[in-house]
N, C-alpha and C positions, 0 to 999 in steps of 0.2 A: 410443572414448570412450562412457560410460555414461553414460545420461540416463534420471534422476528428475524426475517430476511432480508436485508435491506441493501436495492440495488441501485446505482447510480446510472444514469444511462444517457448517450447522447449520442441519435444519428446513426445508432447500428444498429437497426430493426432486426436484421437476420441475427446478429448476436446475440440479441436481448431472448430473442425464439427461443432460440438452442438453449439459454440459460434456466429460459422458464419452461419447457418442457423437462429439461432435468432436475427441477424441483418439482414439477408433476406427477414424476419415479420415485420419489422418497420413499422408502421404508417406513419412516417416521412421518407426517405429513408436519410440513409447518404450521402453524398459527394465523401467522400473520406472513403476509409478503408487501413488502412495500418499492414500491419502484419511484425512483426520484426522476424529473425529467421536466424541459423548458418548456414554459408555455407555447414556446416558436416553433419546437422541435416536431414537424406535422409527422415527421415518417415514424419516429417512434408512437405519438397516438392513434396515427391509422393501425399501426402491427397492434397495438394492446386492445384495439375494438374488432380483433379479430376470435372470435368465441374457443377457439381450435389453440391460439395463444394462452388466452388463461385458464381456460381448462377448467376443476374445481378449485382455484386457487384460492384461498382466500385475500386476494388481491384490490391493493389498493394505490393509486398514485398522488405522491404531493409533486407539487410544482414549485420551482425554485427559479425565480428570474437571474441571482446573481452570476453569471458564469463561473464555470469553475470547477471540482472535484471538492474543494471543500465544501464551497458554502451547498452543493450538492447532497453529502452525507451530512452535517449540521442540518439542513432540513432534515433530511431522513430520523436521526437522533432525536429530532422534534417533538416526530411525528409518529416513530414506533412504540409500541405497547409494550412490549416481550420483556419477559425477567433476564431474556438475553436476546442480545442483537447480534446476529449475522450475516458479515458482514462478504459479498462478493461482488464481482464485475459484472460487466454486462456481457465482457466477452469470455467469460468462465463459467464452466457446466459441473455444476457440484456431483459429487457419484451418489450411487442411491442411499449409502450408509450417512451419508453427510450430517443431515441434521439429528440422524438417531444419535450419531459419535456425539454431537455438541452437546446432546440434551444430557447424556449420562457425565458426561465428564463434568460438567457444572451441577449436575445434580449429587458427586459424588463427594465433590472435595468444595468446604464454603469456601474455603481463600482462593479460589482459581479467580482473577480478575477476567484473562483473557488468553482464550486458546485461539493456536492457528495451528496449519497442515501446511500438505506440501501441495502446490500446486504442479501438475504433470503438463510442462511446456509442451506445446505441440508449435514445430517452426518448421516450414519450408517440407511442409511434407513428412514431418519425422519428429519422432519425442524425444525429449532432452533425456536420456536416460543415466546421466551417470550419478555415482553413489560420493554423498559427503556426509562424513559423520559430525563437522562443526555447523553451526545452523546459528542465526542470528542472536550474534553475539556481537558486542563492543570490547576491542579489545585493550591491553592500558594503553596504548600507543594512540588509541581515538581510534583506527582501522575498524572499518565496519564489515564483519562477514555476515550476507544474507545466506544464498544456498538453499532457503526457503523452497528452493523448486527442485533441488536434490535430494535434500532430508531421508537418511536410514536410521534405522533404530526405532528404538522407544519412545516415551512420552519423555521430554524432559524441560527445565525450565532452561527461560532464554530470553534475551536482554531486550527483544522489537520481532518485530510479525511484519508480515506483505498485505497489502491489501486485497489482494485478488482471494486471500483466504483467512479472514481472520473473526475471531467473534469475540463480545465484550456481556459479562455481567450488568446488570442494568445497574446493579448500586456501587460498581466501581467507577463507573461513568457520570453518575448523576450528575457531577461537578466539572466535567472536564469536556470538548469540545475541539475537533480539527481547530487548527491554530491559519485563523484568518490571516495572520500577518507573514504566510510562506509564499514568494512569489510564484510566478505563472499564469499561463492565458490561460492553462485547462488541465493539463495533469497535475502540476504544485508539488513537484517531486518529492518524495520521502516524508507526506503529510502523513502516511501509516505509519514510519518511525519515529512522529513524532507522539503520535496520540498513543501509542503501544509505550512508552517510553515514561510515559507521562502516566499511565496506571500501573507502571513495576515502580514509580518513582513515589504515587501516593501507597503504597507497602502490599499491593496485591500481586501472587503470582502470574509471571507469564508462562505459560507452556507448549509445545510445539510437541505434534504428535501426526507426524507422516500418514498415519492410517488416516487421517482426516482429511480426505483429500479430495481436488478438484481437478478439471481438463480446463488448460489453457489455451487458448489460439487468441494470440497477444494481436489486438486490431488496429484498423488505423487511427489518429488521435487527431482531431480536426484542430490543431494550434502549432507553436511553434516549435514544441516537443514533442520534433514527430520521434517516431522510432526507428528509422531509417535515416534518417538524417538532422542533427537537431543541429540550431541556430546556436553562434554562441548566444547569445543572449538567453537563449534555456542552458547551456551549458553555465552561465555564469547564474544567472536565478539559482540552479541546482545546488549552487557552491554556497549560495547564500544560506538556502535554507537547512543546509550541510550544517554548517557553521553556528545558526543560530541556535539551531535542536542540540547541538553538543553543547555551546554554552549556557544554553539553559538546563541540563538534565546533566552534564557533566559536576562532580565536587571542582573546584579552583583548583589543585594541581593537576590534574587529571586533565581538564579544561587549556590547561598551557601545554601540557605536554601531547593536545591532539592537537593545539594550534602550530606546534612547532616542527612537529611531525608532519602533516599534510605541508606545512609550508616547505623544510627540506627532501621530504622524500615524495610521501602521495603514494597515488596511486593510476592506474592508465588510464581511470576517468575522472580522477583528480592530480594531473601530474602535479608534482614539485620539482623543485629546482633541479632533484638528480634527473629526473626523466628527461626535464628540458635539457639538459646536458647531454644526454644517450640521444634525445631526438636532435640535436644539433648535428649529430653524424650519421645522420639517416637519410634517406631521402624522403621521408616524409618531416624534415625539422619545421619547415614555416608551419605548416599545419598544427604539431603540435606546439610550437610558441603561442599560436595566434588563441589556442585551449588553456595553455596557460595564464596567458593576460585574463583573458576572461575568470577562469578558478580564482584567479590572486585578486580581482577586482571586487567580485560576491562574497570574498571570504573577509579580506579588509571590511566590506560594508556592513556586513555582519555581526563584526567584531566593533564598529562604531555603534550600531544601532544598541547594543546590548551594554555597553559602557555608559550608556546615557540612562 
């Protein structure tokens, strides 16, 4: 079994390092590694014609003019070979078992469409270390639990994967493709619960299994969805493509009962009306009103664009 790595990258030469010397360490050695990246983008091609960077890799780079994170991995998808594609960041250092775990688990079970792990946040100096035993799941409410980066236990199936850790069989994918149509300058928020979503929905399993795991140090994002601060305009995009990925992967009641839910309740990064109501006796209320309008504007648009 052949195994692709396929990394998207933009502008974080030191990240893309740390990534690909931690596929350097593999146990297992990859196949294939493929690094996605602008043709503008000088600092990440000075680091890759660095010899001490690619090491023995079997490395290769396509070039993608359209900005973005999708049309980013859609190249990658192109252009890898591997009877499985795995899939990480630029700012995420796989551990050494990594590609060995991918290789056996798709080698052991045909119906695995697509496995992920947990990825080990690293922020502000410190690892996110605490323990959840729900892991992404949709639940009938529409409520989406990640926890992707928590994840205890066993191997078990589950509803969407992260991108920062996630791998796909090549003949579950053959047909299916990052969904162009999710807004954003550059992250294109939850384009991993869409495409995850989208092969538990053509009948292959998803599974999540902790032991499969990666080191985070979540970087800066050169758009409007920083991570420190995002614009509504990424807050509102976000709600968009919130919206569209449930109405298309959700059944019809299921489907009205997420729209009616995030509309009266939500959540803190998707307020609804109750929240707006808790946030109006707060002293942060304008702020979150002003999150609100935004949510209710991508999510209406959403709900047009999919009517038609």
């Amino acid at each position: 079994m052949k195994v692709t790595v396929l990394v998207p990258t933009f502008r974080r030469p030191a990240d893309l390092t740390r990534c690909l010397e931690a596929l350097q360490r593999q146990s297992r050695a990859p196949d294939e590694v493929v690094v996605v990246a602008r043709p503008d983008d000088i600092a990440t091609h000075t680091c890759l014609r660095d010899p001490a960077v690619k090491g023995r890799l079997p490395l290769s780079v396509a070039l993608v003019e359209t900005p973005g994170q999708v049309a980013a991995l859609n190249r990658g998808l192109d252009v890898a070979s591997g009877d499985v594609v795995a899939i990480t960041d630029d700012d995420a250092a796989p551990r050494p078992d990594w590609v060995e775990r991918i290789a056996a688990a798709f080698g052991s079970d045909s119906r695995l469409g697509a496995l992920g792990g947990r990825d080990w946040v690293h922020e502000k100096g410190r690892i996110l270390d605490g323990e959840r035993p729900l892991v992404g799941k949709v639940l009938p409410s529409g409520k989406i639990i990640g926890n992707h980066h928590l994840g205890v236990g066993g191997a078990r199936e589950v509803d969407l994967l992260k991108g920062a850790n996630m791998s796909y069989r090549r003949a579950a994918i053959s047909h299916i493709r990052f969904d162009a149509r999710l807004r954003g300058a550059g992250a294109q928020t939850h384009n991993d619960m869409a495409f995850s979503m989208s092969v538990k929905h053509a009948g292959w399993k998803l599974v999540y299994d902790p032991r499969v795991a990666v080191d985070h140090y979540p970087a800066e994002r050169f758009d409007e969805d920083r991570r420190d601060a995002q614009t509504m305009m990424a807050v509102r995009n976000a709600a968009y493509n919130l919206h569209l990925i449930l109405r298309d992967q959700l059944p019809p009641l299921r489907r009205e009962a997420a729209w009616w839910w995030y509309t009266l309740v939500g959540t803190r990064v998707y307020p609804g009306f109750a929240h707006v109501v808790l946030a109006l006796l707060s002293k942060q209320g304008r702020t979150r009103l002003s999150r609100w309008r935004a949510v209710r504007t991508g999510a209406n648009e959403a709900r047009r664009a999919t009517a038609s």
